[in-house]
C-alpha positions as YAML, in Angstrom:
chain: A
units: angstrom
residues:
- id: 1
  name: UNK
  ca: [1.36, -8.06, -21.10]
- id: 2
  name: UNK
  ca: [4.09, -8.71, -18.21]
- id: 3
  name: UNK
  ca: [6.54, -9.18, -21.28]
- id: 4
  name: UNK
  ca: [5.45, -6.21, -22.62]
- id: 5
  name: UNK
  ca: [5.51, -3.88, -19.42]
- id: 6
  name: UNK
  ca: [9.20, -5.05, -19.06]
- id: 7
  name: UNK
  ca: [10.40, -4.52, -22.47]
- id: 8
  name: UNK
  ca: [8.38, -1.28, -22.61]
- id: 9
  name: UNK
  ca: [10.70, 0.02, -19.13]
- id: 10
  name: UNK
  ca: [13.97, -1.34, -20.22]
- id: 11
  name: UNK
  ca: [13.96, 0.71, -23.44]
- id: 12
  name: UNK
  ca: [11.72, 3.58, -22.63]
- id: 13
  name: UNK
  ca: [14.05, 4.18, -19.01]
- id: 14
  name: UNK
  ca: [17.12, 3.08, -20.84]
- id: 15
  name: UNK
  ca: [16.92, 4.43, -24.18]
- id: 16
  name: UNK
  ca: [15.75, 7.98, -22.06]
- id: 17
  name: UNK
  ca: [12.43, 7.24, -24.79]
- id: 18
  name: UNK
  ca: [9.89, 8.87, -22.02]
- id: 19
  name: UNK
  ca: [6.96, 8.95, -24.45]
- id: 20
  name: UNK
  ca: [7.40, 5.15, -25.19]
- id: 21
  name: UNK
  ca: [6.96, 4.51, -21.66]
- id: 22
  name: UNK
  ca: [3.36, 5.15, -21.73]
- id: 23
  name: UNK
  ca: [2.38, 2.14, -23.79]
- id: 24
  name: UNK
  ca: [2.53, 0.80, -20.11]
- id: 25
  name: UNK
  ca: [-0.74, 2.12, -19.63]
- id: 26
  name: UNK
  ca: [-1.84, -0.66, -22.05]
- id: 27
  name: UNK
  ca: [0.01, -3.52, -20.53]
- id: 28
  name: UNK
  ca: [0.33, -2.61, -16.87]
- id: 29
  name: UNK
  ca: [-3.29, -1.59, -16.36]
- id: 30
  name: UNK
  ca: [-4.84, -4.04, -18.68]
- id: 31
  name: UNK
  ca: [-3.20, -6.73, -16.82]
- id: 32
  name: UNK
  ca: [-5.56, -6.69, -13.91]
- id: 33
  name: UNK
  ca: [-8.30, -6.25, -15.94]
- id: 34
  name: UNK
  ca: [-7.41, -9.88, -17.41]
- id: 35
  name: UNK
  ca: [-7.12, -11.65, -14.24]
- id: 36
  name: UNK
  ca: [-10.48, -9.99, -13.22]
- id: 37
  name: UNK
  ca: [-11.47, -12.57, -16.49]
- id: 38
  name: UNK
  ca: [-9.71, -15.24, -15.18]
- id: 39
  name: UNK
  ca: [-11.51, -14.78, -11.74]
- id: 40
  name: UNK
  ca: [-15.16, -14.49, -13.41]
- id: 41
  name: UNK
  ca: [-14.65, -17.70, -15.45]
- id: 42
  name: UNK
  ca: [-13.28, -20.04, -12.95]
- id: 43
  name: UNK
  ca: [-10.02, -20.45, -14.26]
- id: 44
  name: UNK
  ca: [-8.46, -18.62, -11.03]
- id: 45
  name: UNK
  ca: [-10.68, -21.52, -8.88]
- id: 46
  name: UNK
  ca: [-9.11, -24.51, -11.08]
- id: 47
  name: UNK
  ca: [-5.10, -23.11, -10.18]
- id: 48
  name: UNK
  ca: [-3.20, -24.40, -7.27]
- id: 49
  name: UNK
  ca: [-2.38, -22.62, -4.02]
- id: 50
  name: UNK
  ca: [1.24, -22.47, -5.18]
- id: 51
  name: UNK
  ca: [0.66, -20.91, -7.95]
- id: 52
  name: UNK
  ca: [-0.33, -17.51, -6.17]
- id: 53
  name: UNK
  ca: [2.34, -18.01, -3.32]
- id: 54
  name: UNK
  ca: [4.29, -17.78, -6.81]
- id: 55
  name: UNK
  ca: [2.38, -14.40, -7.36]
- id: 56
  name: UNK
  ca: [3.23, -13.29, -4.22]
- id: 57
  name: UNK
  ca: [6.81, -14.09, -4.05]
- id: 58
  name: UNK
  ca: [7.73, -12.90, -7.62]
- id: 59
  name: UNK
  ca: [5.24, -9.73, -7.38]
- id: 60
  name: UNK
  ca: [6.47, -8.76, -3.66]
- id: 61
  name: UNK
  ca: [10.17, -9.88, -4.30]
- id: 62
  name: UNK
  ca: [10.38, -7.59, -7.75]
- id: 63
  name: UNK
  ca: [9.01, -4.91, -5.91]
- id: 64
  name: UNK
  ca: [11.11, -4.90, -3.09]
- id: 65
  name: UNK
  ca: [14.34, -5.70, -5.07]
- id: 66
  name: UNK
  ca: [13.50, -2.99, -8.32]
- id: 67
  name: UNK
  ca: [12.80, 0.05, -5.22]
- id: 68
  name: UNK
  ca: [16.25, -1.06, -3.29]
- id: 69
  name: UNK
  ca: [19.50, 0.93, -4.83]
- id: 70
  name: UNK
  ca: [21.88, -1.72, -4.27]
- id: 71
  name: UNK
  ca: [20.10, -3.84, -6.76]
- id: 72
  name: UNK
  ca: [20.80, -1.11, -9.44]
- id: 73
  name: UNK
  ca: [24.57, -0.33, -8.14]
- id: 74
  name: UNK
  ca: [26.28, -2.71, -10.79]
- id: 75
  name: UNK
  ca: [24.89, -0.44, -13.71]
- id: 76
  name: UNK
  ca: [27.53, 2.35, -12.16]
- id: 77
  name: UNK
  ca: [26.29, 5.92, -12.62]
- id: 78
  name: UNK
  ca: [24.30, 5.72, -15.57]
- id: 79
  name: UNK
  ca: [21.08, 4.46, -13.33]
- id: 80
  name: UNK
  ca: [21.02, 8.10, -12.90]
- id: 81
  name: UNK
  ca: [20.24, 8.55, -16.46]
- id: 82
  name: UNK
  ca: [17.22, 6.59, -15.94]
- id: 83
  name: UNK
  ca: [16.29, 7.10, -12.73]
- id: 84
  name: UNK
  ca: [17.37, 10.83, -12.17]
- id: 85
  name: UNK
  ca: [18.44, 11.92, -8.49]
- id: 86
  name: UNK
  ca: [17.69, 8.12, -7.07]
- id: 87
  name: UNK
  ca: [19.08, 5.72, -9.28]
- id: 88
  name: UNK
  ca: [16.44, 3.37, -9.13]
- id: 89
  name: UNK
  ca: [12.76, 2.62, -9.42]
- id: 90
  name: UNK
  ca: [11.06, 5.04, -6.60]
- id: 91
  name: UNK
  ca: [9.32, 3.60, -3.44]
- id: 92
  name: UNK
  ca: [6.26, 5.30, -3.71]
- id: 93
  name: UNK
  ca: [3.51, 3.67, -6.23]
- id: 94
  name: UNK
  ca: [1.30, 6.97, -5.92]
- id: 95
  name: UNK
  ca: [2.52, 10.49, -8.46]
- id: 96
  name: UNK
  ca: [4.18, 12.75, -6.31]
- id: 97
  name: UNK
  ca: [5.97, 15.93, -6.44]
- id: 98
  name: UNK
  ca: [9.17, 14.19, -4.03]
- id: 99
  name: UNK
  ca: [10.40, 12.06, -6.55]
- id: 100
  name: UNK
  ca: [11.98, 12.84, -10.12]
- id: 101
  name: UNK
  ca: [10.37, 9.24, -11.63]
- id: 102
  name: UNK
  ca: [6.79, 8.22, -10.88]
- id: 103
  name: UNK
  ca: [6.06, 4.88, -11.20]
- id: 104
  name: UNK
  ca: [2.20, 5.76, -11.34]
- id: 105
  name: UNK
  ca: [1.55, 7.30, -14.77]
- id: 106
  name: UNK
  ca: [3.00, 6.57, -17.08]
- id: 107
  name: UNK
  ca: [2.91, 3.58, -15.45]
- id: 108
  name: UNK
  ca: [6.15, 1.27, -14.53]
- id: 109
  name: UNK
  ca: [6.84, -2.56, -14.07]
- id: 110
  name: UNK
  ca: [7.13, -1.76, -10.19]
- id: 111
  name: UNK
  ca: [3.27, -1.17, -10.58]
- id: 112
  name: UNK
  ca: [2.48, -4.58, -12.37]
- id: 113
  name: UNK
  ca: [4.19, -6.42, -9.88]
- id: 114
  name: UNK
  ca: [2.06, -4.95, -6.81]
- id: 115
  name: UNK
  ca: [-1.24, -6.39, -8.68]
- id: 116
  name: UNK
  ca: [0.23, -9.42, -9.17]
- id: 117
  name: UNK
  ca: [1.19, -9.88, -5.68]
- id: 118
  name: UNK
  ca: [-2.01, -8.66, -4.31]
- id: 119
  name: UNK
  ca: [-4.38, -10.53, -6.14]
- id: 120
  name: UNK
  ca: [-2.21, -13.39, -5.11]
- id: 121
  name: UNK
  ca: [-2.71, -12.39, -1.69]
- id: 122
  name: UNK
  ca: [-6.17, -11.77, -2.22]
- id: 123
  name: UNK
  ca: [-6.60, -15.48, -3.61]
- id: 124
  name: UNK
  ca: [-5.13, -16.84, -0.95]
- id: 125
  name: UNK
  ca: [-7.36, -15.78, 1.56]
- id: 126
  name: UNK
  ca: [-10.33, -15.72, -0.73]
- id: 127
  name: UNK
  ca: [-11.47, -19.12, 1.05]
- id: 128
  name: UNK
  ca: [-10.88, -18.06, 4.50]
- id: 129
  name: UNK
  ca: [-12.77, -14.95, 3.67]
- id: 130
  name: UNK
  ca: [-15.41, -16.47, 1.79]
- id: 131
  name: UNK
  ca: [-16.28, -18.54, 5.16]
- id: 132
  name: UNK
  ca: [-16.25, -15.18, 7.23]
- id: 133
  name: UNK
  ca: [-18.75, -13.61, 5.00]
- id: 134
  name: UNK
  ca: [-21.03, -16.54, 5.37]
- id: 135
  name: UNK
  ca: [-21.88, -14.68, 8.98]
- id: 136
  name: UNK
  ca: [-24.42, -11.87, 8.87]
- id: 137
  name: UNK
  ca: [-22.59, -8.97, 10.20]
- id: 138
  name: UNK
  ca: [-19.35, -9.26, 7.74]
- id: 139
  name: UNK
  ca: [-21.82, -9.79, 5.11]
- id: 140
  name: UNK
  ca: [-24.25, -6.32, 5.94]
- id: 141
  name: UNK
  ca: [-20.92, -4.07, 6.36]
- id: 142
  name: UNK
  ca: [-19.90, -5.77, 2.44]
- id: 143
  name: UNK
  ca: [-23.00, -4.73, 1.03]
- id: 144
  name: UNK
  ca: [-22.96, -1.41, 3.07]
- id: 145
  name: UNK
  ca: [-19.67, -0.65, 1.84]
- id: 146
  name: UNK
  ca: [-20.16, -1.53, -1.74]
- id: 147
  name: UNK
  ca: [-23.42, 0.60, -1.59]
- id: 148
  name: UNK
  ca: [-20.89, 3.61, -0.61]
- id: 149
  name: UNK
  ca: [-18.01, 2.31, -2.92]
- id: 150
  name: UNK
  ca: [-17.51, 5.35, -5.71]
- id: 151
  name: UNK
  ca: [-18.17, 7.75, -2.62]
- id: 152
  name: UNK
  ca: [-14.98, 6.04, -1.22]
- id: 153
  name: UNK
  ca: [-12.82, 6.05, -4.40]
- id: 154
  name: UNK
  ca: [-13.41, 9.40, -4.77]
- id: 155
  name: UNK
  ca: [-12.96, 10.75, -1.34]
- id: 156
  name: UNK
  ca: [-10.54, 8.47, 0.56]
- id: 157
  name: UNK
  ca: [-7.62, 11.18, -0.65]
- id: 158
  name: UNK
  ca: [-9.10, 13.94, 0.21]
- id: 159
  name: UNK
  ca: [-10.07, 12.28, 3.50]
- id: 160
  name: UNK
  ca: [-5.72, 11.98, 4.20]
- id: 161
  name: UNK
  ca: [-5.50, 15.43, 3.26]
- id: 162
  name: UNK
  ca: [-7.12, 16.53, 5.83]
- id: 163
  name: UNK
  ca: [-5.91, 14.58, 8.20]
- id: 164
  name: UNK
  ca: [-2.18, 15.38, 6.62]
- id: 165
  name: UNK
  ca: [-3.22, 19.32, 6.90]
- id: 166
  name: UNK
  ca: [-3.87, 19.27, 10.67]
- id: 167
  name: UNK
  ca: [-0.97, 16.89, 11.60]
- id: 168
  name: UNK
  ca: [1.72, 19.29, 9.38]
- id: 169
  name: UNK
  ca: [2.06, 21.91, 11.76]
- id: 170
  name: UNK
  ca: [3.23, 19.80, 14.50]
- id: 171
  name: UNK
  ca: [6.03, 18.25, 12.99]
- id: 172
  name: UNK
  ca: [3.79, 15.20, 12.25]
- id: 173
  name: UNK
  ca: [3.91, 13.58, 8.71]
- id: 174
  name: UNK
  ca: [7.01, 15.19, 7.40]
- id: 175
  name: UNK
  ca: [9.13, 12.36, 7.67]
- id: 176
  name: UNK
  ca: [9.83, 10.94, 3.76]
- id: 177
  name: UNK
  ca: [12.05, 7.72, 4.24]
- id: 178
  name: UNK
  ca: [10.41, 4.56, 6.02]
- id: 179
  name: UNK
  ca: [11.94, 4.55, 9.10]
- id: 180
  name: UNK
  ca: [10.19, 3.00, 12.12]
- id: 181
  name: UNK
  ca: [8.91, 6.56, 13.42]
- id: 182
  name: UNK
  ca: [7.60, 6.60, 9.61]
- id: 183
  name: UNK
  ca: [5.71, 2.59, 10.00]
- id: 184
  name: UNK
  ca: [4.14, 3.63, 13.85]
- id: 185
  name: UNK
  ca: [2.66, 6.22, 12.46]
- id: 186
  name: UNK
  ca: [0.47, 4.31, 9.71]
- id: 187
  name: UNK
  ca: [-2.22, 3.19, 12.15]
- id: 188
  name: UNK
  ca: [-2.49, 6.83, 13.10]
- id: 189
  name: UNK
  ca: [-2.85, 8.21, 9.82]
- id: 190
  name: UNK
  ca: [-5.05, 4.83, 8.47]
- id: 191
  name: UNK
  ca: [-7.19, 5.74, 11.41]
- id: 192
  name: UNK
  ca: [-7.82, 8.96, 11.57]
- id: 193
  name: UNK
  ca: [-8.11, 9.26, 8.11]
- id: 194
  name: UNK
  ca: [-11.16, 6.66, 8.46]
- id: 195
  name: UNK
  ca: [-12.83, 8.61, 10.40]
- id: 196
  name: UNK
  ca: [-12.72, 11.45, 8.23]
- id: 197
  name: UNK
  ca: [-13.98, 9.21, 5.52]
- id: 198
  name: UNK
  ca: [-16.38, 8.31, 7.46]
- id: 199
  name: UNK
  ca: [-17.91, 11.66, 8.09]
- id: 200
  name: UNK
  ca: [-17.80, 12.60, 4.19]
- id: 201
  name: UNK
  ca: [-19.56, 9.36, 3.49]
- id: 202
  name: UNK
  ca: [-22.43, 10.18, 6.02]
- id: 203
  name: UNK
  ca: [-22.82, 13.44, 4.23]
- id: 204
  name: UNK
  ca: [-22.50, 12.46, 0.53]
- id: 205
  name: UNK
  ca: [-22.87, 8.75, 0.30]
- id: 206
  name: UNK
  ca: [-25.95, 9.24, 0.02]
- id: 207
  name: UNK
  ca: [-25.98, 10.15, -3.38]
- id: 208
  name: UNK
  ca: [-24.61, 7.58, -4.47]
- id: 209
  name: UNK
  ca: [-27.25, 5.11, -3.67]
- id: 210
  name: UNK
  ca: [-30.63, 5.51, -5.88]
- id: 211
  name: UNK
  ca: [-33.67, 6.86, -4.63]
- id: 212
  name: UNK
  ca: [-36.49, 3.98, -3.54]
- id: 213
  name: UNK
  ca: [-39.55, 5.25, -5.54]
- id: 214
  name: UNK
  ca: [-43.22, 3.91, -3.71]
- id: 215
  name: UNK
  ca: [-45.03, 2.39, -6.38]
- id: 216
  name: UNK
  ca: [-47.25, 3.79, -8.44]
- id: 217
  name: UNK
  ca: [-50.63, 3.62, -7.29]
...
């Protein structure tokens, strides 16, 4: 599948074949899927540790070196071919109206990589976490969140656009390049956005979970 995603980008970005490109949507999102497999049957518990630091150097390195434009400079000016107005494979992993190329949907190899460094990540930590959720409290707020978890998919967006909405008007939010002013004010936008969340979850969440029936008498 990680053959296939690349060959898929090289020709479908290269060969300007855009409706090619979305056989990514079979490789790139299948490819989690797979590893989900691999977690289920044990196979992920038989690997070494080095073989996700692999997964996180080669999925966080890719990503970092495919979004940089100096990586695509040798390939002169027909990167803007492929990559029109930027030259290379865009920052952002989410569809947006800022840049020309979206690595979202259809899908890119910029996309692949950030599962396979995350899930590396993940299973690194996976026994440090698994130790943490042997105490009570971590292991309520789990089971509180997963009771909530399609109220959270569905919302969390919506929760940043509101946030996003109010913080517009003062100047707040409009920066577009990562700049420091742009990485201080994560923790402000994570946060605030939470609490949003938080507030639709308290009034819709409850949907979500089923309704305890008494038993019939």
């Amino acid at each position: 599948m990680a053959l296939g995603a690349i060959a898929v980008d090289v020709v479908g970005f290269g060969a300007d074949l855009h409706l090619l490109r979305y056989l990514n949507v079979a490789f790139v999102l299948l490819h989690p899927h797979q590893f989900g497999h691999f977690y289920a049957d044990g196979t992920f518990g038989r690997l070494p540790r080095r073989v996700f630091w692999a997964m996180v150097a080669v999925g966080l390195g890719g990503l970092v070196l495919l979004t940089t434009p100096w990586a695509f400079e040798p390939f002169g000016s027909a990167r803007f071919d492929r990559f029109p107005g930027i030259g290379h494979y865009p920052k952002s992993l989410l569809g947006t109206d800022v840049e020309s190329v979206s690595n979202a949907y259809p899908p890119t190899v910029c996309f692949l990589l950030a599962d396979i460094w995350s899930i590396g990540t993940v299973m690194l930590l996976r026994p440090t976490l698994t130790r943490w959720l042997e105490h009570l409290r971590p292991w309520k707020a789990t089971i509180f969140l997963n009771g909530v978890i399609m109220t959270l998919f569905l919302w969390h967006m919506t929760a940043y656009f509101i946030v996003l909405l109010a913080l517009w008007p003062l100047g707040v939010g409009q920066q577009q390049d990562t700049t420091a002013a742009w990485w201080l004010l994560r923790p402000v936008f994570i946060g605030l956005s939470a609490l949003v969340l938080a507030g639709i979850v308290a009034l819709v969440g409850r949907f979500e979970r089923p309704v305890r029936r008494s038993p019939a008498t």
